[in-house]
C-alpha positions as CSV (number, residue, x, y, z in Angstrom):
1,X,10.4,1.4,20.3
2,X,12.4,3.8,22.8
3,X,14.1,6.2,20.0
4,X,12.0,5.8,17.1
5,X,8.4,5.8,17.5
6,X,6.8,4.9,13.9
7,X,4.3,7.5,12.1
8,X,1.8,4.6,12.9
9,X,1.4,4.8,16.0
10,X,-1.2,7.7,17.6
11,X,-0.7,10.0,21.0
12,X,-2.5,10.0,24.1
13,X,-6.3,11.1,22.9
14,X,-5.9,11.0,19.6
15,X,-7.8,8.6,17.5
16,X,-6.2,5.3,16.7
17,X,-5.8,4.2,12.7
18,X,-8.0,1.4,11.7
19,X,-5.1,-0.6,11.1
20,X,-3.3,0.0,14.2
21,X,-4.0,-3.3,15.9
22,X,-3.4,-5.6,13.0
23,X,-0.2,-4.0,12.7
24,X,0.7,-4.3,15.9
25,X,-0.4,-8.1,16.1
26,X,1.6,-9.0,13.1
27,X,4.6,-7.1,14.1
28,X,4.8,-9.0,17.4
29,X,4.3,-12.6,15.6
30,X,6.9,-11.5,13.1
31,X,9.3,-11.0,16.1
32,X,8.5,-13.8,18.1
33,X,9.7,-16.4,15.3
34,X,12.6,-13.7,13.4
35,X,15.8,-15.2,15.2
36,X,14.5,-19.0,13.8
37,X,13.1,-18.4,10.8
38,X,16.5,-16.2,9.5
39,X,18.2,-19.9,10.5
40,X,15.9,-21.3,8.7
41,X,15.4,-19.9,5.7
42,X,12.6,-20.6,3.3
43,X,9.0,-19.7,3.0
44,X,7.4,-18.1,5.5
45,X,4.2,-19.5,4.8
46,X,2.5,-19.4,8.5
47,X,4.0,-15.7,8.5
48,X,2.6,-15.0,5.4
49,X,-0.4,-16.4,6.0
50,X,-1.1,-14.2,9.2
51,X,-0.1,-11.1,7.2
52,X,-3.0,-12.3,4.5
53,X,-5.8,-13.1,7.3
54,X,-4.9,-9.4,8.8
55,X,-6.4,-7.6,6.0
56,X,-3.3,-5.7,5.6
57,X,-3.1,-6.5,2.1
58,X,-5.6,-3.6,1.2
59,X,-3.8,-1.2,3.3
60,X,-2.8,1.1,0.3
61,X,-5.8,0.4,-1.3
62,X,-8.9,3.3,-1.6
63,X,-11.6,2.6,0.9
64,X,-13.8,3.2,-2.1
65,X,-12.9,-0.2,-3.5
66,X,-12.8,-1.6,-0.2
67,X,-9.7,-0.8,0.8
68,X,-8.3,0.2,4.3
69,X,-7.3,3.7,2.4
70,X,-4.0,4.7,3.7
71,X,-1.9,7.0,2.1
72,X,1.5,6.2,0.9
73,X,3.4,7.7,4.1
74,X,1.0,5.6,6.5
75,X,1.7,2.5,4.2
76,X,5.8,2.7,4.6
77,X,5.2,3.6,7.6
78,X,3.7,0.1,8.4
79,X,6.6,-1.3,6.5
80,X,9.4,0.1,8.7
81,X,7.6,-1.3,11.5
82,X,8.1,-4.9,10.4
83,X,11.3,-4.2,9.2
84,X,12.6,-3.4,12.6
85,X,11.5,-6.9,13.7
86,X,11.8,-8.7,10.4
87,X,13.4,-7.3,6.9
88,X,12.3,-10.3,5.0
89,X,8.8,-10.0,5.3
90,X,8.8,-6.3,5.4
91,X,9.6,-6.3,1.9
92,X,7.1,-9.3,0.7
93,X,4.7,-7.0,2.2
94,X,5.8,-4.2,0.6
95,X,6.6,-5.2,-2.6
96,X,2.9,-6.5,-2.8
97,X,1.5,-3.0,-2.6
98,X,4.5,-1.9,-5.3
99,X,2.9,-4.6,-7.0
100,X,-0.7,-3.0,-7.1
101,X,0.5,0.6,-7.6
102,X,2.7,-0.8,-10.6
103,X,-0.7,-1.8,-12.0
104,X,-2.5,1.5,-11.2
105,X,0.3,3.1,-12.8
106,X,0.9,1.3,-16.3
107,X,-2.5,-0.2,-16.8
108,X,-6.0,1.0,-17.4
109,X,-8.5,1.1,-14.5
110,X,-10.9,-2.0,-16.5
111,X,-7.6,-3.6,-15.8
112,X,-6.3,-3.1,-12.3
113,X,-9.9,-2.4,-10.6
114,X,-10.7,-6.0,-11.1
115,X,-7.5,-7.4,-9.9
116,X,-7.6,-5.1,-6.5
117,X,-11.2,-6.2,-6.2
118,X,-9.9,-10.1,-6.4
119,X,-6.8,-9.1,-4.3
120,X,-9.3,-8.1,-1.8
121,X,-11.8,-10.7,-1.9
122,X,-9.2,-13.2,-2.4
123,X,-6.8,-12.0,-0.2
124,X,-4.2,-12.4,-2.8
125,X,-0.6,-11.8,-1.8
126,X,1.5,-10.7,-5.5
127,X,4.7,-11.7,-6.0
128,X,7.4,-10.0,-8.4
129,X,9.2,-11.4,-11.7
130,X,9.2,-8.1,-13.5
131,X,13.2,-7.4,-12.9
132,X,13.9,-5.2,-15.9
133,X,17.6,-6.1,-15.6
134,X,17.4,-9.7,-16.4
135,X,16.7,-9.9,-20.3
136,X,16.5,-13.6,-20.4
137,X,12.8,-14.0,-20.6
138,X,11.4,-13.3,-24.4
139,X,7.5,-12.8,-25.6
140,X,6.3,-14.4,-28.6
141,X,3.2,-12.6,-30.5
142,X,0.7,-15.0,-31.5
143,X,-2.1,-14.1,-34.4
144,X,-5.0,-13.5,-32.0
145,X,-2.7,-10.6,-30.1
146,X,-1.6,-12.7,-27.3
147,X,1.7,-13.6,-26.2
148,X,3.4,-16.4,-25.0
149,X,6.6,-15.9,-22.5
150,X,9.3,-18.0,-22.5
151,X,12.5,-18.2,-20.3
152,X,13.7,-17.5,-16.7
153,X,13.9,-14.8,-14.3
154,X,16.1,-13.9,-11.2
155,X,15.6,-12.1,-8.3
156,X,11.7,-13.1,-8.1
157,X,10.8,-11.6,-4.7
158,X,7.9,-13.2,-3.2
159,X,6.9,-15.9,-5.9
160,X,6.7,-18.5,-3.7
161,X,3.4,-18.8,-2.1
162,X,2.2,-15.8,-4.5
163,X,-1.3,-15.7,-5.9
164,X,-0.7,-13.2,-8.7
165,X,2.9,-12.5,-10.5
166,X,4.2,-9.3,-11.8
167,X,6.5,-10.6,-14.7
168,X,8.1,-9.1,-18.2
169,X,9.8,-10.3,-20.6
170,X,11.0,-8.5,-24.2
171,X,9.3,-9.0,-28.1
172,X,10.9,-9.3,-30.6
173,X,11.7,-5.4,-31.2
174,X,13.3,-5.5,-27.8
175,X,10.1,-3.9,-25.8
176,X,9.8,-4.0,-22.4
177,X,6.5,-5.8,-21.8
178,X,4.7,-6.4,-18.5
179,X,2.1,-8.6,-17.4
180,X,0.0,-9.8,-14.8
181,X,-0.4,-13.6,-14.2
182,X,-1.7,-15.9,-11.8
183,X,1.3,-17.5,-10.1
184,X,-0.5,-21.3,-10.5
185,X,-0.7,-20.9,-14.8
186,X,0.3,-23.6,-16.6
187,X,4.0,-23.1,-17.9
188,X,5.2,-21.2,-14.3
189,X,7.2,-22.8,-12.1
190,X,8.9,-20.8,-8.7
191,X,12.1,-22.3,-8.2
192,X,12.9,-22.3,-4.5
193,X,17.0,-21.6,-5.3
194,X,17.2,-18.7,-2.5
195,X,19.9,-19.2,-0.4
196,X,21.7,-15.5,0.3
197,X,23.4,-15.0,3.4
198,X,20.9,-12.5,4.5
199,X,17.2,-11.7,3.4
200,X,16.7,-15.1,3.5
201,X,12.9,-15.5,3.5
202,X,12.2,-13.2,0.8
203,X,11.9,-16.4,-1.7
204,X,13.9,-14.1,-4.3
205,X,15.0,-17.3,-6.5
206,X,14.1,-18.1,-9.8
207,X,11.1,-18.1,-12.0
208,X,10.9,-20.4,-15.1
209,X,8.6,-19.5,-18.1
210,X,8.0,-22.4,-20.1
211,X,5.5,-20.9,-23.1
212,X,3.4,-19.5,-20.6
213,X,0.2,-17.7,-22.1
214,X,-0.9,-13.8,-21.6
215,X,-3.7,-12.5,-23.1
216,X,-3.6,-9.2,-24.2
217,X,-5.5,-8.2,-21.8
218,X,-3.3,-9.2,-19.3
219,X,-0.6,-6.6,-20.6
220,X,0.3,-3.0,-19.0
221,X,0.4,-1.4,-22.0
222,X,-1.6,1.7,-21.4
223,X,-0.3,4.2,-20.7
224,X,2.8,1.6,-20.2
225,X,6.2,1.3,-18.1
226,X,7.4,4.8,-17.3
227,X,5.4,6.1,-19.9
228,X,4.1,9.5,-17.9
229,X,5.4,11.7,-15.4
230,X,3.0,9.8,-13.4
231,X,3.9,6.2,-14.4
232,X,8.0,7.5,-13.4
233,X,6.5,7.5,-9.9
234,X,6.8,3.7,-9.9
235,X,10.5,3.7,-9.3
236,X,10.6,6.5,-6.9
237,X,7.8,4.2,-5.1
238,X,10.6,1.2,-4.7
239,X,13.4,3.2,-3.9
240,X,11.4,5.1,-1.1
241,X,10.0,0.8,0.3
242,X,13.9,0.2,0.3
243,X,14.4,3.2,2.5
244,X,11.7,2.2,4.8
245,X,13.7,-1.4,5.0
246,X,16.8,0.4,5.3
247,X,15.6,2.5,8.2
248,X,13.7,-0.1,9.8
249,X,16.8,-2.6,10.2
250,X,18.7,0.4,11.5
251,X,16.6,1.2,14.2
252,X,15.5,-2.3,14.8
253,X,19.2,-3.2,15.5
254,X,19.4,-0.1,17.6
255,X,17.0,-1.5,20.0
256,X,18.2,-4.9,20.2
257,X,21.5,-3.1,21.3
258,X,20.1,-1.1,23.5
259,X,18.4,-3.8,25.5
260,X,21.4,-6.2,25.5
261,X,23.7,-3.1,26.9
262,X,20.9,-2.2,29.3
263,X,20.5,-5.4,30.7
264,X,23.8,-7.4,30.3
265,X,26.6,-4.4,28.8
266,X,29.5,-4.4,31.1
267,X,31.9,-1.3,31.5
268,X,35.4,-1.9,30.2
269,X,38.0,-2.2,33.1
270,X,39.6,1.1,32.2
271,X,37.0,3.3,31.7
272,X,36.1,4.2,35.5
273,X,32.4,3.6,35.1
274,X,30.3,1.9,37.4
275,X,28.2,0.5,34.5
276,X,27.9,0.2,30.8
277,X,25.3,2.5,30.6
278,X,27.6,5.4,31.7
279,X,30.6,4.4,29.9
280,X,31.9,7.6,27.8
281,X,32.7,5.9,25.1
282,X,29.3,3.3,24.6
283,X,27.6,6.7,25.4
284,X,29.7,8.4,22.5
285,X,28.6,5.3,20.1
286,X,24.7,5.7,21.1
287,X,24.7,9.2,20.3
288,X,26.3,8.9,16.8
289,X,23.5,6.2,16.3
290,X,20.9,7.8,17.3
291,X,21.8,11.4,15.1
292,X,22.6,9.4,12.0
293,X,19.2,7.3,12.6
294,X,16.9,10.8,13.4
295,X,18.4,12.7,10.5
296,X,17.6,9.9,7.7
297,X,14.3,9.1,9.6
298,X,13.5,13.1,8.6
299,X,14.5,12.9,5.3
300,X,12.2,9.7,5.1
301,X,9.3,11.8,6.2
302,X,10.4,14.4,3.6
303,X,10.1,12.3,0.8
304,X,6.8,10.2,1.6
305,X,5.2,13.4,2.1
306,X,6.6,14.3,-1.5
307,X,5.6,11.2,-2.9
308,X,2.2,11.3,-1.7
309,X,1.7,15.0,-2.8
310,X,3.1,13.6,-6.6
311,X,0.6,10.3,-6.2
312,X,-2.7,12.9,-6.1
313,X,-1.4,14.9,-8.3
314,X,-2.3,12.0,-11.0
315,X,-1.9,12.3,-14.5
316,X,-1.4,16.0,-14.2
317,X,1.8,15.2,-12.2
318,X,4.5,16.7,-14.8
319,X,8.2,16.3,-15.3
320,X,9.4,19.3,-13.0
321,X,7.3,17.7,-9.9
322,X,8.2,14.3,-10.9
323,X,11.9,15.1,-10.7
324,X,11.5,17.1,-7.6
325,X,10.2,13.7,-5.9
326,X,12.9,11.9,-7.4
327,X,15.7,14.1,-5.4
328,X,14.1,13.8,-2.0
329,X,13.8,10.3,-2.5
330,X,17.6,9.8,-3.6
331,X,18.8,11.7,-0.5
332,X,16.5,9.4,1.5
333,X,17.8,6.4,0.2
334,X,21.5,7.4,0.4
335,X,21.3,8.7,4.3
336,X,19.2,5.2,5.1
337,X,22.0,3.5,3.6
338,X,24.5,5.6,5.2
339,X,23.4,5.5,9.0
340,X,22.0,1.9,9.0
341,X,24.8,0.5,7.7
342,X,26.9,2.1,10.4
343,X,24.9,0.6,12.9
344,X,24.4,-2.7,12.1
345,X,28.2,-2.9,11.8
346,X,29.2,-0.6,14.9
347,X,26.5,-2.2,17.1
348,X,29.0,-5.1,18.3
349,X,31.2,-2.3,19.7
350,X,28.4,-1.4,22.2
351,X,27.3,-4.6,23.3
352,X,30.7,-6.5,23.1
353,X,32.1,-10.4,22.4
354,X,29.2,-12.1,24.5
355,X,26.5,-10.3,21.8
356,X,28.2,-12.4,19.1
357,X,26.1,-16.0,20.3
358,X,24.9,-17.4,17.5
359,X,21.1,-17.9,19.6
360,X,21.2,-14.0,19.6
361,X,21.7,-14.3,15.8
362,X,22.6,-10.0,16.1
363,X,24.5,-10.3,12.8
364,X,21.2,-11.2,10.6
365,X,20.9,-7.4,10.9
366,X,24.0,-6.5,9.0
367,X,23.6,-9.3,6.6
368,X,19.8,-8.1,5.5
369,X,20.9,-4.6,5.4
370,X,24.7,-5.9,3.8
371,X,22.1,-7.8,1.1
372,X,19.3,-5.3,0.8
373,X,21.6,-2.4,-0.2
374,X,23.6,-3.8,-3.2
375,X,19.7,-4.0,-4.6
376,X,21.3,-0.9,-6.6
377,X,24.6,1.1,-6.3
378,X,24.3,4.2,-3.9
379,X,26.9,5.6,-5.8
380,X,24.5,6.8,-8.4
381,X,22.3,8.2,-6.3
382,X,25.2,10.3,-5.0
383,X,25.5,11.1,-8.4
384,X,22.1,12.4,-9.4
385,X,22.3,14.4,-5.8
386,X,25.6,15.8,-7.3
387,X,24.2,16.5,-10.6
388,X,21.3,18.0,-9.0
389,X,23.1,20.1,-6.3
390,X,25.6,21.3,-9.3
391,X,24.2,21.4,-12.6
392,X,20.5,21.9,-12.0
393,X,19.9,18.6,-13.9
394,X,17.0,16.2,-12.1
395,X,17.1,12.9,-12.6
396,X,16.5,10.9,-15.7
397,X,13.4,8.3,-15.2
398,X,14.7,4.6,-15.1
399,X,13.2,1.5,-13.2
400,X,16.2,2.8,-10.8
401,X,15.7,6.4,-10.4
């Protein structure tokens, strides 16, 4: 892209990432197919299955378990990328690294060492049914420790053609307990009921429990949800993926306007202009873009790096660092919200009526982005900045903050 060249990408002479082509190659097949596949909703299983046969599924994980071994910037970094192109598969792809980190963060390493080996081996792509909001699915305690999980969960992002599953479900106390599941166990079933006006190949429908076994094994119970300074990164982590999407749509949408005023933009009859391109007041909207876009894309880079110095900090990470994180994160994912939003909506006032064709399909960017940001209400992260910038007071770990 023109404006917003991602962290992924290398300088003349300096060395290329490992990654670099695969990301590329995905990116383009990801745009080649966006326009017809957000008509068409569904799986996107050949998409998905390109993003599996890439090796990108062991971005984020060490080279020392075979991993490609990027840090958590150069990981969201990739993220953005697709989400410039495609929002739907961006967050799949992330969530699936959330997905492993979650595991690195409430389980033991016997536990999740195996399952990144597997994910590896197997080129497994994990889908999500944790959703601590949604209460509806219970876990029975049987005598030999297991449990049995019973009921159904919404907002399932990427169960459909998943290999593993992320999912919780309450005991009888009322504890918050998370698993990890092969998608194809018997009592599972992925309901394919997602039919939202944007994000639509997310496959974040419905999962049904029917009595489905976890051994105990199986459970991230130590150290445990949010149990650590260091587990409380997990949050942080998805807000900061939601950024990356938030940032990516903005500037993807930015360069789909671009191009359609560069190449087919007329000047209006008043304005005295001999082109679109020097139109005062299209010139006027490009510029409010472009500072909105380049101010949250430096608060972005703020907070990965933050996040990334908190990740190696490990288990010594305390509360103090922790909440530090937390506030560059929060102003990260208020300003993405902020100056995407404005563009995705404002970008019809550069390119004019003719952008509105329904084969240009423009408006999937505001509908992903319109979608993708009611995930939680900005107005609480305003909040915890206000709290923060008045009273001193960091914010309080939740699965939202």
């Amino acid at each position: 892209m023109k404006h917003f060249q991602s962290e992924t990408g290398k300088g003349e002479g300096e060395a290329r990432l490992p990654w670099q082509d695969s990301v590329q190659s995905v990116t383009q097949a990801l745009a080649a197919t966006a326009v017809a596949r957000d008509q068409r909703g569904g799986t996107a299983k050949a998409e998905r299955d390109a993003i599996r046969a890439s090796g990108l599924l062991g971005l984020s994980v060490p080279t020392a378990l075979g991993g490609l071994g990027a840090n958590w910037q150069q990981t969201l970094e990739v993220v953005r990328s697709f989400a410039q192109v495609d929002s739907a598969l961006a967050h799949l792809f992330a969530f699936h690294h959330l997905l492993l980190a979650t595991t690195q963060l409430f389980g033991r390493p016997a536990q999740w060492q195996p399952w990144i080996e597997q994910t590896l081996a197997q080129r497994w792509f994990w889908g999500n049914a944790l959703n601590p909001l949604d209460k509806s699915t219970h876990a029975l305690q049987q005598a030999d420790g297991s449990y049995t999980f019973t009921g159904r969960k919404s907002f399932c992002s990427g169960a459909s053609d998943s290999d593993m599953l992320l999912a919780s479900a309450l005991d009888v106390h009322g504890r918050l307990l998370i698993s990890v599941v092969p998608t194809a166990r018997t009592g599972i079933r992925v309901l394919n009921d997602w039919d939202n006006m944007g994000q639509r190949q997310t496959d974040s429908g419905s999962v049904v429990f029917d009595q489905v076994a976890v051994a105990a094994d199986e459970l991230l119970t130590d150290p445990g949800p949010l149990s650590t300074p260091y587990a409380c990164l997990r949050p942080l982590l998805a807000q900061l993926i939601l950024a990356h999407i938030y940032q990516g749509l903005g500037e993807g949408a930015l360069a789909e306007a671009r191009q359609f005023t560069l190449q087919q933009g007329r000047p209006w009859m008043a304005s005295g202009a001999a082109s679109a391109q020097q139109d005062p007041y299209i010139l006027g909207h490009y510029g409010d873009f472009w500072l909105a876009l380049e101010g949250a894309r430096l608060l972005l880079q703020n907070a990965a790096t933050a996040f990334d110095q908190a990740w190696a900090r490990g288990t010594a990470l305390t509360e103090a660092e922790r909440g530090a994180v937390a506030i560059a994160v929060a102003a990260a994912k208020v300003a993405t919200t902020r100056a995407s939003l404005d563009v995705v909506h404002r970008m019809f006032e550069v390119t004019g009526a003719r952008a509105t064709t329904a084969a240009l399909r423009l408006d999937r960017y505001w509908r992903n982005l319109r979608v993708h940001t009611l995930h939680d209400p900005v107005d609480y992260k305003l909040r915890e900045l206000g709290e923060w910038a008045l009273n001193d007071t960091l914010p309080h770990p939740s699965f939202y903050s």
